[in-house]
Every structure is written in structure tokens, then in C-alpha cells.
N, C-alpha and C positions, 0 to 999 in steps of 0.2 A: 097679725102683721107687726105689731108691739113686740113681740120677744124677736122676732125676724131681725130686727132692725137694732134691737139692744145686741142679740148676738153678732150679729156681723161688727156692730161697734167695740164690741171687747177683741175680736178676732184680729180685727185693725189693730187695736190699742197696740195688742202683743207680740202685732206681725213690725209695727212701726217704732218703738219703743227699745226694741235692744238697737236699731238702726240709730236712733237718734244719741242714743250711750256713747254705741262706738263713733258716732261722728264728732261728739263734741271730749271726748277720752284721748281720741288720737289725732284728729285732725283731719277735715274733709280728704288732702292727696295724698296721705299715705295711707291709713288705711283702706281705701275705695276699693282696691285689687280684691281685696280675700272674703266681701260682704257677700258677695255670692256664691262663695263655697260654704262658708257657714247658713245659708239660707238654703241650700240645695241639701247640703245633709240633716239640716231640722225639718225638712218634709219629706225627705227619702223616709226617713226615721217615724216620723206623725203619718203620714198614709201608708206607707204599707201596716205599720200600726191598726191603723182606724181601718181601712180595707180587709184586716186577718180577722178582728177582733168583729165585725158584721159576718164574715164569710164562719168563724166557729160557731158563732150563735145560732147562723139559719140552718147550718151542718148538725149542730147537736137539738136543736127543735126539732127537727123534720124526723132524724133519728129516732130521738124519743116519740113524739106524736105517730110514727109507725109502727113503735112497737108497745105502744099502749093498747091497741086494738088487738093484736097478738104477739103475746109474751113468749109465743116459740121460733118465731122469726128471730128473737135477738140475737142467737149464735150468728147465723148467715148475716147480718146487717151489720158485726161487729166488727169486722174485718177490714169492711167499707169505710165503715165509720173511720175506724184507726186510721187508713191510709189516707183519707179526705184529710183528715186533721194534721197528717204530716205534710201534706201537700201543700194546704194552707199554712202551715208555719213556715214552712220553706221560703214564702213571699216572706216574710217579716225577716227571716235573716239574711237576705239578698238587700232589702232593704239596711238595715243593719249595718251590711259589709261594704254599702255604698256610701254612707255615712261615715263608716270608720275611713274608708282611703277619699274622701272629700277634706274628714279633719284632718287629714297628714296634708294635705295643702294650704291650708291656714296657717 
């Protein structure tokens, strides 16, 4: 419950901390418009991130831990493999491209 609670308090620190930069750098009413587009493309960007980089790992474990047991199966599961892994990056660079046309609005 101890690192629970230290985590979520750095997550804060980092979520709240460039908000408080820009607030007192430009001044509560004029910057206020663009803090949510820059908030929206830092987690377009961090989750499909954090979502690709769990979906490759259980993608290339399962991979591997199937073809441990038979090493003639790899040709047939390679195929799979490859096009799971493009599928999955696909989410990271939709994320990506949501982030880039967010920052042209800042």
C-alpha cells in the first residue's frame, strides 16, 4: 500500500507541476485555453505508449513460451507474430499523430 500511494504521489507531482510552470510563466487568463491541449497530447502519447509497450511484451512472451515447447511450430507462429506486432504499433502511431495535430493547436 506504501509504494501505491508514493506512486500515485510522483504521478501527481508530474501531472500538476508543468500546470503550475505555465500558470505562474504566463499568467492564469491567457494561458488557460491551450493547457488542455498540451495535457491531451501528453497522454495521447504516454498511453498508447504504456498500452503498445504491455500489448508487445504479452505478444512476444506467449510467442516465445509456444514455441519453446516446439521449435517447429516457429515458421507458422512467425507470421502471426510479425503482423500482431504491426498492429500493435499502429496504436502508438495514431497516438503519436494525435499528439502531433493537438501540438499545432498550442
Amino acid at each position: 500500500m506504501r509504494k501505491f500511494r508514493s506512486t500515485l504521489l510522483w504521478i501527481l507531482l508530474f501531472a500538476i507541476a508543468p500546470l503550475a510552470a505555465m500558470a505562474a510563466e504566463e499568467g492564469a487568463a491567457s494561458g488557460s485555453a491551450s493547457w488542455g491541449y498540451a495535457l491531451g497530447a501528453g497522454l495521447a502519447v504516454g498511453l498508447a505508449g504504456l498500452g503498445c509497450g504491455i500489448g508487445q511484451g504479452l505478444t512476444a512472451g506467449n510467442t516465445t513460451a509456444s514455441i519453446a515447447p516446439n521449435p517447429g511450430a516457429a515458421g507458422a507462429m512467425f507470421t502471426n507474430f510479425i503482423l500482431g506486432m504491426v498492429l500493435i504499433e499502429s496504436i502508438a502511431i495514431y497516438g503519436f499523430l494525435i499528439a502531433y495535430l493537438l501540438q499545432g493547436k498550442i
